[in-house]
C-alpha positions in Angstrom: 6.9 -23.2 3.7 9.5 -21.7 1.1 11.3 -20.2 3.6 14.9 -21.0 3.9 16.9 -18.8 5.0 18.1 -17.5 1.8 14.5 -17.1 0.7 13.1 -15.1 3.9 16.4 -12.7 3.4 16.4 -12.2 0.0 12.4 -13.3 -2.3 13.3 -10.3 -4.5 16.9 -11.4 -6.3 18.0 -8.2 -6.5 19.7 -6.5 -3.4 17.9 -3.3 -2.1 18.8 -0.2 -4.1 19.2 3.2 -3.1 15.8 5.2 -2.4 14.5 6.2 -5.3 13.9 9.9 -6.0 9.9 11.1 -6.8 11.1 11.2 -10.8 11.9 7.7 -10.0 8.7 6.3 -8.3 5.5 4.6 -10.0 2.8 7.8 -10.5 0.1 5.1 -8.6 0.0 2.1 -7.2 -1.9 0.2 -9.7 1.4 1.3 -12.2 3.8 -0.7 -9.8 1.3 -3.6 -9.6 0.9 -4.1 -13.4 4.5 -3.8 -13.8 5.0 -6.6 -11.2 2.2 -9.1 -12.3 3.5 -8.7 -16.5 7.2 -9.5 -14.8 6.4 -11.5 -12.2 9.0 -14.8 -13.1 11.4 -11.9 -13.9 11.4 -10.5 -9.9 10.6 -13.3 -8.3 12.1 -16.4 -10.0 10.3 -19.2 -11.4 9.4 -20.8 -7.6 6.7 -18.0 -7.5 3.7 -17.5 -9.3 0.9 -15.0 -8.9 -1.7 -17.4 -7.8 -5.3 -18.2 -9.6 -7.6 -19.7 -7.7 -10.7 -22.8 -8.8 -12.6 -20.2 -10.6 -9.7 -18.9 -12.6 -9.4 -15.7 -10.9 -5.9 -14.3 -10.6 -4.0 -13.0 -7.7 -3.9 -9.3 -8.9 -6.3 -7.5 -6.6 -7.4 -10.7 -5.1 -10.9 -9.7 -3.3 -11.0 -10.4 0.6 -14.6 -11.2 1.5 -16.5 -11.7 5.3 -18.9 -14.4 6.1 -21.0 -13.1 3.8 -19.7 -13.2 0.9 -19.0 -9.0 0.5 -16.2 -8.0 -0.6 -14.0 -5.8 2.8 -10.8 -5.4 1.1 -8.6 -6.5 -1.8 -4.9 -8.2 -1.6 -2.1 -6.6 -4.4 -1.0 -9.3 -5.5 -1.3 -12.8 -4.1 1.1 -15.9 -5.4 2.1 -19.1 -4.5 5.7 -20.7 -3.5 5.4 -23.7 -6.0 8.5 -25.5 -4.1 5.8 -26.1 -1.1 2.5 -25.1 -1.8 2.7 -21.8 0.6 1.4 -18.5 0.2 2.8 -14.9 -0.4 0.7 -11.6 0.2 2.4 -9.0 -1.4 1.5 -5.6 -0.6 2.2 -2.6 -2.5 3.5 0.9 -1.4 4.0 3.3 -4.3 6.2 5.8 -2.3 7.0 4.4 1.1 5.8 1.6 3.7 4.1 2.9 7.0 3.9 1.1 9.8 0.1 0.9 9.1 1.1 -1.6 6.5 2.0 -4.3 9.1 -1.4 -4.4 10.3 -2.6 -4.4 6.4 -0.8 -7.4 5.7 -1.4 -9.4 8.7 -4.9 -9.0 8.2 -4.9 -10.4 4.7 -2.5 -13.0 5.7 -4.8 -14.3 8.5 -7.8 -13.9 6.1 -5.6 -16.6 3.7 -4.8 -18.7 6.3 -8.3 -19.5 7.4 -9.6 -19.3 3.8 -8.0 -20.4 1.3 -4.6 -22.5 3.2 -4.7 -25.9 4.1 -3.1 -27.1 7.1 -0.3 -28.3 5.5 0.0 -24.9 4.1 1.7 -21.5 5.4 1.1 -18.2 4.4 4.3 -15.3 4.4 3.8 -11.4 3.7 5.9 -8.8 1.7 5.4 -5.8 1.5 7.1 -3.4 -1.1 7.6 0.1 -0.9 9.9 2.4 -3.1 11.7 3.8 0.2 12.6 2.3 3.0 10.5 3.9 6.2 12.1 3.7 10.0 8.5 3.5 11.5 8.2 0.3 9.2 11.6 -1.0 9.8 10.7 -1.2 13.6 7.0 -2.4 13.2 8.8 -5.0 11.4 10.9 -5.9 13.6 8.8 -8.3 15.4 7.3 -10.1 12.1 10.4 -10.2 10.3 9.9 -14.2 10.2 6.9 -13.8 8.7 6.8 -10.5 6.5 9.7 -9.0 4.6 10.2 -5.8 3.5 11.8 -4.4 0.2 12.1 -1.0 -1.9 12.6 -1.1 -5.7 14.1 1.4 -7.6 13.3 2.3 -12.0 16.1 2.9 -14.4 15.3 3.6 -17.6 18.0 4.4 -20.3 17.8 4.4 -23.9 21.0 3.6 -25.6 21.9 3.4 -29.4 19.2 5.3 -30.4 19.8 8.2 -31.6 17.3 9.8 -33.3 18.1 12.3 -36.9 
């Protein structure tokens, strides 16, 4: 899996920010997503892309389906570690990360690892929140090889334009 040590500690180049205040937060979730997806290679580096699968359907929202086909819940964003092959389910939090998220994400994990992964393939989880939550912190705790958590911050400044 892409998952040396520098990688599990630090997908996202950019270190943690400060917690964001409401002003600073994405109004909804699909806001955060779209920004994400248009800058993926930005965030994440050109190892990661969001993934597309045989029928040229891309990672955003990527559909979860049961045995028969229907459609029980739907993945962020899901990309691929082109270094090895592996797998990243990215889940979203526009304002902060529950615990409840853990359980979110290892669901769609295990759902990619018997659908979609190989056996030569591996399957990792982030979840990203714009603050960082204590109950999340501890859920984490005991996943933390497998799922890593980060908060994002906007800054927006306009500069030399000053308008007559």
């Amino acid at each position: 899996m892409c998952s040396n040590t520098q990688d599990r500690t630090q997908i996202v180049k950019n270190t943690p920010p400060p917690e964001p205040s409401e002003a600073e937060s994405f109004r909804l979730e699909s806001h955060l997503e779209d920004f994400i997806i248009t800058n993926f290679n930005r965030i994440f580096g050109s190892d990661y892309e969001v993934f597309v699968d045989e029928d040229g359907f891309q990672g955003k929202q990527y559909p979860v389906t049961n045995d028969s086909g229907r459609i029980i819940g739907r993945i962020d964003i899901l990309a691929k570690c082109l270094r090895d092959d592996s797998f990243y389910v990215i889940e979203l939090k526009r304002d902060y990360g529950t615990e409840k998220a853990v359980g979110q994400i290892l669901w769609y994990m295990g759902w990619v690892k018997t659908n979609l992964c190989t056996d030569t393939q591996g399957v990792r989880g982030l979840i990203i929140s714009a603050e960082r939550d204590e109950r999340l912190e501890y859920a984490i705790e005991m996943v933390h090889d497998l799922i890593d958590v980060k908060s994002y911050s906007i800054h927006f400044a306009l500069e030399g334009a000053e308008l007559k």
